[in-house]
C-alpha positions, 0 to 999 in steps of 0.5 A: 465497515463500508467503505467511504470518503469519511475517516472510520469512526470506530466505537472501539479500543480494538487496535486491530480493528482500527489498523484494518479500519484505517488500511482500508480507507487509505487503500480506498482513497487512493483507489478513489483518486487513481480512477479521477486520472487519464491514462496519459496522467496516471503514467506522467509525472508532474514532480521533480522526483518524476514518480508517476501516479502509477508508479507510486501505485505499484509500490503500495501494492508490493510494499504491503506485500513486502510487509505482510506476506514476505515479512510477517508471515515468511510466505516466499513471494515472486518479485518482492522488489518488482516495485524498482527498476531492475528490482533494485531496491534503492531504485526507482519506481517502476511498472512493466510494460503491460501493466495498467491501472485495472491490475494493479488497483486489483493487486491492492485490494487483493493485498489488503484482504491478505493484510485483513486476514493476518490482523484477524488471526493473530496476536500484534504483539506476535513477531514476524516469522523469520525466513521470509524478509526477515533472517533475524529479530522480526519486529512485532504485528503492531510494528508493521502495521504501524509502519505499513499505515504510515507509507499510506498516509504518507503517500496518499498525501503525495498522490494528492498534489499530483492529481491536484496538478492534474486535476484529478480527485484529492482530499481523504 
């Protein structure tokens, strides 16, 4: 499905194909709204939370990482808090020195050919493996789709009202 500013109109009952569909949008429109920012904007933050658009970006890439290879497949990943200052988890978002958007819209959609992948090679009624994020009692495919596809609805929206004060690219 090509990629586009509409919401997927799939003529399927396929919920795999409807999670990968609708990842897929949302990881395109935040890609779409990031690249309407400067530099200065994407690193400022104009909330009282004080996220920047930026940081908000790191964390989409290693959120779905966290769920997708480190969770559902139990694949050993580098740095999978690396989105938190000091890589603490309950910390604040962070990016390192170095990092620019280039990298990290790269990282997301490199994530998102990983996430494509995993929902056309398994089962979603299939558990996470344990070893991995999970020691014990994995949740489902579905689960963490479902979880995944909400933190970019949600966030997606969050990124609208700071690149709307920034006069940036909003909307789906």
């Amino acid at each position: 499905m090509p990629l586009s500013d509409r919401e997927p109109r799939l003529d399927t009952a396929d919920p795999a194909a409807l999670f990968t569909a609708y990842l897929d949008y949302y990881r395109h429109a935040v890609d779409r709204k990031l690249r309407s920012l400067s530099d200065a904007d994407l690193r400022a933050s104009r909330l009282p939370s004080g996220w920047s658009p930026v940081e908000l970006l790191i964390h989409l890439v290693h959120m779905e990482r966290r769920w997708f290879r480190w969770g559902f497949l139990a694949e050993p990943v580098d740095h999978p808090w690396g989105d938190h200052a000091a890589e603490d988890p309950d910390g604040p978002w962070a990016v390192p020195d170095g990092v620019g958007l280039e990298e990290l819209l790269k990282a997301l959609h490199a994530g998102g050919a990983v996430t494509t992948d995993v929902l056309a090679t398994h089962s979603l009624d299939e558990r996470g493996a344990v070893g991995g994020r999970f020691t014990e009692d994995p949740p489902t495919l579905a689960w963490i789709c479902f979880h995944v596809l909400q933190e970019y609805a949600r966030h997606a929206g969050h990124l609208d009202v700071s690149a709307e004060l920034a006069g940036g690219a909003t909307g789906e």
